[in-house]
N, C-alpha and C positions, 0 to 999 in steps of 0.2 A: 811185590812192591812193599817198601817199607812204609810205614803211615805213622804219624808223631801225636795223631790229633788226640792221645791218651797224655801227653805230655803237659800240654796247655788245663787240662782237668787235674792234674795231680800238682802241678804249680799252683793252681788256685786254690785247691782244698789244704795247702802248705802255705799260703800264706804266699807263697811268692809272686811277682810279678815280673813282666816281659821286662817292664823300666828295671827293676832292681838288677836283673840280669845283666844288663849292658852298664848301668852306674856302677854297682855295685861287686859285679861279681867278674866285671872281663868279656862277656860275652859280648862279640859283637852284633851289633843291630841286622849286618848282613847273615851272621848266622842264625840269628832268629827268626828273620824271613825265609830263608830255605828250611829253617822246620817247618816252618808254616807253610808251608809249602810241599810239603813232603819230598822236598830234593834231597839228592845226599850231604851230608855234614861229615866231617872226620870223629874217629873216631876218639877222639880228643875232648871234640867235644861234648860228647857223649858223657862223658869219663866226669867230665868237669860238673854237668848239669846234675849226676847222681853224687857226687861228690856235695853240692849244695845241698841235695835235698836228705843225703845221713844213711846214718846207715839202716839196712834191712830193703831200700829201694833196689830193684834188678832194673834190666831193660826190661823189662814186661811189664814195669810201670807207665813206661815212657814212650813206647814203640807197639805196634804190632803188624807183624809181618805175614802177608797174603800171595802167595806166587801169582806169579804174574798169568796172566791166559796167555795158549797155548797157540799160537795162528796154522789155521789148516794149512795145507801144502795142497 
């Protein structure tokens, strides 16, 4: 599973906010609830968010990734 909740902390210690994203930057308000959510988003968007936040940010700012459990058989 992909989890975004590093996102919303790296926004805030940058000054940004959820409202500037969707005023300011294009992000739709639906795609901001699906990060919050930890649903999937394109990878567009993705692209966009690290684009805001400059250079030297990766997804490992923004994301981190946990595989998912395994269901016995």
């Amino acid at each position: 599973m992909i989890k975004f909740d590093k996102l919303f902390k790296t926004l805030k210690e940058n000054g940004i906010s959820q409202y500037s994203l969707y005023t300011h930057y294009g992000i739709s308000r639906a795609q901001i609830q699906r990060l919050k959510t930890n649903q999937s988003v394109t990878t567009h968007t993705l692209n966009v968010i690290l684009n805001i936040l400059g250079e030297g940010f990766t997804l490992n700012d923004i994301a981190e990734f946990t595989p998912d459990e395994k269901e016995e058989e």
